[in-house]
C-alpha distance (Angstrom), angle and dihedral (degrees) to the residues before:
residue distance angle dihedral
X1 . . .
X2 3.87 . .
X3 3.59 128.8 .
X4 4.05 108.5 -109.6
X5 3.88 116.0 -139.1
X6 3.96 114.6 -125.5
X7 3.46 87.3 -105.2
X8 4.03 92.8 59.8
X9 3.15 87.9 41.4
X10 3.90 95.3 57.1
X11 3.82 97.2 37.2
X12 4.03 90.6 50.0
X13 4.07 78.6 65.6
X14 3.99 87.2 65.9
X15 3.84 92.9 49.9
X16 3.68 104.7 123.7
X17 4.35 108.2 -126.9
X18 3.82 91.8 -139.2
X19 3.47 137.1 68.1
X20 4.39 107.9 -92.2
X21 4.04 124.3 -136.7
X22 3.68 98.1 -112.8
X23 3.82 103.1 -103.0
X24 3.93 88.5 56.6
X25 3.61 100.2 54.2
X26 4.03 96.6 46.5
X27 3.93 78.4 56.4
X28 4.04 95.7 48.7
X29 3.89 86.4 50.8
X30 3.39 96.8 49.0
X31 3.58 95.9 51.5
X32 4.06 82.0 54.4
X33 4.02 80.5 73.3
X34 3.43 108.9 70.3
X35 3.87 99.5 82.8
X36 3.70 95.8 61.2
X37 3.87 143.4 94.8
X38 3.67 103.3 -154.3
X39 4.36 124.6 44.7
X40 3.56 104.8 -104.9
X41 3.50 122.9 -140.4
X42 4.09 122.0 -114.5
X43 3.62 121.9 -132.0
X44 4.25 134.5 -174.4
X45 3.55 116.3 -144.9
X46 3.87 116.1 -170.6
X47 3.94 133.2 -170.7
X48 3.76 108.3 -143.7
X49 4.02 118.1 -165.4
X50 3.67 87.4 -129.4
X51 3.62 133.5 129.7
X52 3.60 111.6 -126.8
X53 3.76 103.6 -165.4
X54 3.83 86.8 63.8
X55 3.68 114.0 83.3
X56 3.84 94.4 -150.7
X57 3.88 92.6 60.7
X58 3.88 97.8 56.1
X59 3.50 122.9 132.3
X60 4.25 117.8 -147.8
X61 3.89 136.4 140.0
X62 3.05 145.8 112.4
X63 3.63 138.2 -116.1
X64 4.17 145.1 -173.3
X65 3.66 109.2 -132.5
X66 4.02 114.9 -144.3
X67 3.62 89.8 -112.9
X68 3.89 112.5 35.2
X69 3.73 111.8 -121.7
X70 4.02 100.4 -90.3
X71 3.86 95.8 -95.7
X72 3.73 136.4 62.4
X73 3.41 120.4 -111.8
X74 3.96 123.1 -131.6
X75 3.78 102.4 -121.5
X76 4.15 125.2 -158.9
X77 3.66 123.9 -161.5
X78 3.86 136.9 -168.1
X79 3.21 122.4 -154.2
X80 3.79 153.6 98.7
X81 4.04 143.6 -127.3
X82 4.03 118.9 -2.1
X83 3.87 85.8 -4.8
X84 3.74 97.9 62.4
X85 3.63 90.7 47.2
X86 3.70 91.7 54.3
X87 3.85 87.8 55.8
X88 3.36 105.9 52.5
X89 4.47 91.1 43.3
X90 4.05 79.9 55.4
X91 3.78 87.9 55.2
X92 3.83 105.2 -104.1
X93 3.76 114.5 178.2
X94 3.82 95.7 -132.1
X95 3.74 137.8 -1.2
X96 3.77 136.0 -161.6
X97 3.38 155.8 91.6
X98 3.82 132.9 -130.3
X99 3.88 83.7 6.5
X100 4.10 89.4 56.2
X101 3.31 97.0 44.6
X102 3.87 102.0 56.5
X103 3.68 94.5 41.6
X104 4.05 85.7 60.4
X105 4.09 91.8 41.4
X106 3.89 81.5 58.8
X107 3.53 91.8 54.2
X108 3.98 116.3 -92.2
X109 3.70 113.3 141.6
X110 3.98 98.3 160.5
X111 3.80 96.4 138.5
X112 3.75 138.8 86.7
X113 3.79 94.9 -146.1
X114 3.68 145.5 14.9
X115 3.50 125.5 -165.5
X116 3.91 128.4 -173.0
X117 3.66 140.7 -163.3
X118 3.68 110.6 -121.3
X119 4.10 96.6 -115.1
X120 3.96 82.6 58.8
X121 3.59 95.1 62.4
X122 3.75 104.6 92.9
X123 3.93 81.0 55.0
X124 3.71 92.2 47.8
X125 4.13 92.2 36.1
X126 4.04 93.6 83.3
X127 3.58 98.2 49.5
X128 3.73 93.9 68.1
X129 3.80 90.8 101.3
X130 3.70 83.6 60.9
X131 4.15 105.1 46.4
X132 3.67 92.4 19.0
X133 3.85 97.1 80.2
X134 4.11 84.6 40.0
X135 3.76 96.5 53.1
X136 3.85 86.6 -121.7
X137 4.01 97.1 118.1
X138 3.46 116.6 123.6
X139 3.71 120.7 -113.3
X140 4.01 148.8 -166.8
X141 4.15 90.2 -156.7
X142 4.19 88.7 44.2
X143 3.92 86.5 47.0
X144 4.21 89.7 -121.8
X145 3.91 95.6 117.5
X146 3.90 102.2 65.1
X147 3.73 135.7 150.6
X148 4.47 82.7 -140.5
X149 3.66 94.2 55.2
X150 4.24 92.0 157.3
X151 4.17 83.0 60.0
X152 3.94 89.3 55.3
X153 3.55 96.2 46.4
X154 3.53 97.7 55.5
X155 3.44 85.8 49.5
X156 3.54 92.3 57.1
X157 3.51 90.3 45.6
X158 3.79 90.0 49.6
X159 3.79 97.2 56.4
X160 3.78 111.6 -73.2
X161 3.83 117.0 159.1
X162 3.83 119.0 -161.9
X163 4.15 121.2 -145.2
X164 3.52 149.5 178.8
X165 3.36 138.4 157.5
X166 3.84 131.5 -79.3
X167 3.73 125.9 -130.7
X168 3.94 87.0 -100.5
X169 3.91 89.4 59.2
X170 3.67 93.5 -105.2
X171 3.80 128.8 125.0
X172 3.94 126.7 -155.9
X173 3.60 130.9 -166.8
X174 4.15 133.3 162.6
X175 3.86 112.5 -111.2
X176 3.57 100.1 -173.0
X177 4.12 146.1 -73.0
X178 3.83 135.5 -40.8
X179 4.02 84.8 -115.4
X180 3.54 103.1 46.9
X181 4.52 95.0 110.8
X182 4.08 110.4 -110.8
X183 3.39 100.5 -91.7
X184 3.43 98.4 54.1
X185 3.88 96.2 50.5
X186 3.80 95.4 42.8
X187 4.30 84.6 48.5
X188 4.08 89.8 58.0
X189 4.08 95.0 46.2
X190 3.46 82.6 50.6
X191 3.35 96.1 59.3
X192 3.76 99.0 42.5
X193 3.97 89.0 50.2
X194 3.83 92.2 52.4
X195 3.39 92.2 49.4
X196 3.68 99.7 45.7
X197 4.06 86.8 58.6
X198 3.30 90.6 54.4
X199 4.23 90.2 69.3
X200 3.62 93.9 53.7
X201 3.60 99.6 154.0
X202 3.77 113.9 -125.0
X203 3.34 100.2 -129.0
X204 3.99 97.1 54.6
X205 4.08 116.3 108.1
X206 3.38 120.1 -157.2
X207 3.35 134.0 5.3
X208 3.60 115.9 2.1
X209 4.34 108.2 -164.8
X210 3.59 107.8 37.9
X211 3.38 96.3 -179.5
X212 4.07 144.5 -4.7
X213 3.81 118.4 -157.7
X214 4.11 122.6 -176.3
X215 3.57 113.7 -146.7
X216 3.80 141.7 169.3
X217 4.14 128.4 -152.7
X218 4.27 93.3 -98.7
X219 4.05 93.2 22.2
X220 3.26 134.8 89.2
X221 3.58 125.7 -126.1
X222 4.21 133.9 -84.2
X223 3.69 116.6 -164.7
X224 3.70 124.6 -128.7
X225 3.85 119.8 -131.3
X226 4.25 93.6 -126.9
């Protein structure tokens, strides 16, 4: 288990033992701010009573948040002819083919997204050993393998976070920065927690979000009445 700074330490002492109405834990975490030099980054983390070995209980999307997440995110694209062009006028990061595809098969992975067109596939196909393991892999369910690939990178650009569930049945997804004001913050968990009910798989019983915890990279985490 990792060592906790003093300061952890002390702000775990603040950590409310019950669950908070939304509104009042983004305002607990952000008081958990103060005592650093650098913004730190917000995260959700919810427990889903799914089972994960069952492929009809799997939780994945994606989803643009009202208010980005308070960084840009460095965007990849595959594909060829008109389509390429589109992506890099809609501000893609990177765009190739061949070229792309052999600089990540000898190991770069410095991107937050990569998105293909669906004739680059059997290109993109064997690199799933690579971005696989990194959650990068493009995907028809996630959205990332799309004929209108200058639409999803503007989305990216714009704020969209990409999930799916772990092997523990949780999902986790960045909602934003320790300075965005209250309102703002509590607006994009909002957003991601509406839209995660909406893929309730049909074949989970029971209850369906365990449990919703706000968190930030030096912080510990508040719990969200659900």
């Amino acid at each position: 288990m990792p060592k906790r700074s003093k300061r952890y330490q002390a702000l775990v002492k603040d950590v409310p033992k019950a669950p908070l109405p939304l509104r009042e834990a983004v305002e607990q975490l952000k008081k958990f701010g103060n005592n650093t030099k650098f913004d730190q980054t917000v995260e959700i983390h919810m427990r889903l009573g799914i089972d994960y070995t069952q492929a009809d209980q799997l939780v994945r999307g994606s989803v643009v948040l009202p208010h980005g997440i308070g960084r840009s995110q460095r965007v990849i694209v595959f594909a060829k002819g008109d389509l390429a062009e589109d992506a890099k006028k809609a501000g893609a990061d990177e765009v190739g083919q061949e070229d792309l595809a052999n600089k990540i098969k000898e190991g770069w992975t410095d991107f937050d997204v990569c998105i293909a067109a669906p004739d680059m596939m059997g290109l993109v196909g064997p690199l799933g050993r690579v971005l696989g393991p990194r959650g990068l892999m493009p995907s028809p369910r996630a959205g990332t393998v799309t004929p209108d690939v200058a639409r999803v990178v503007k989305e990216y650009k714009a704020g969209k976070v990409e999930f799916r569930n772990d092997k523990g049945g949780n999902i986790h997804a960045v909602v934003g920065k320790m300075s965005f004001d209250a309102d703002k913050l509590a607006e994009n968990v909002q957003s991601f927690l509406d839209y995660v009910n909406t893929l309730k798989p049909a074949a989970v019983k029971g209850v369906y979000v365990k449990s919703v915890t706000l968190t930030a990279t030096m912080s510990p985490g508040i719990r969200i009445a659900a």
